[in-house]
N, C-alpha and C positions, 0 to 999 in steps of 0.2 A: 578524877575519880570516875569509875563506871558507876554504871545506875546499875539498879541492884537486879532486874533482869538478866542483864550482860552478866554481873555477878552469879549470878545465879547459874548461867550456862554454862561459864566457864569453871565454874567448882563440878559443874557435875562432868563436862567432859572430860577434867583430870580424873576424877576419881573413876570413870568408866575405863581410863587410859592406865590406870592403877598404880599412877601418883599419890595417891593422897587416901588414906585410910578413912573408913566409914566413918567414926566416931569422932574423927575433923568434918566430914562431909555433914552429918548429923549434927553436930555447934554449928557450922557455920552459916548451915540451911535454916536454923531456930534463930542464929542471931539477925538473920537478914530478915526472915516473914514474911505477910504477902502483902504488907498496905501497897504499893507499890504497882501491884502485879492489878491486870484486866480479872474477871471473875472467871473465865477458862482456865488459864496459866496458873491462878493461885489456888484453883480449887484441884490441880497436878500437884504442885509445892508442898500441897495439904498432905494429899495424900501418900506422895514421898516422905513425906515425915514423919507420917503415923506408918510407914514402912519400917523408916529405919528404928525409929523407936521400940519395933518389935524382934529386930533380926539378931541373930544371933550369930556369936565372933566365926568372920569363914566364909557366913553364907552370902553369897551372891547373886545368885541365879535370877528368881522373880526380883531381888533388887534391881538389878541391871535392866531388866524388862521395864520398870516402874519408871527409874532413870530416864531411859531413851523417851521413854512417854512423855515423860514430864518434861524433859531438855526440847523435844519436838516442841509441848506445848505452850512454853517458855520463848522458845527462841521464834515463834510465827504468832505469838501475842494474841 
């Protein structure tokens, strides 16, 4: 099993690859959390989640932007 960083990467570079719908992206980012994560990386996680938490069916745009952040800030710990 990955550790939930790697997790973390990989849900978000599918759903930038647009595999995988927000609203999976959004459960599966809440069920993972950041205990895990260094305080850079989880306070990106954070923030992606009170992203997706806000957006509305469709929108992508600054998600995607938040994403790449946070996938950057995830995957170099």
């Amino acid at each position: 099993m990955s550790t939930n960083p790697d997790r973390i990467v990989s849900l978000i570079s599918t759903w930038l690859g647009g595999r995988l719908p927000t609203d999976e992206l959004r459960r599966e980012i809440d069920e993972i959390g950041t205990a895990d994560l260094a305080p850079g990386p989880a306070e990106a996680v954070e923030e992606l989640r009170q992203e997706l938490a806000q957006a509305q069916n469709g929108e992508r745009g600054r998600l995607e932007m938040v994403a790449r952040e946070t996938l950057e800030a995830v995957a170099l710990g």
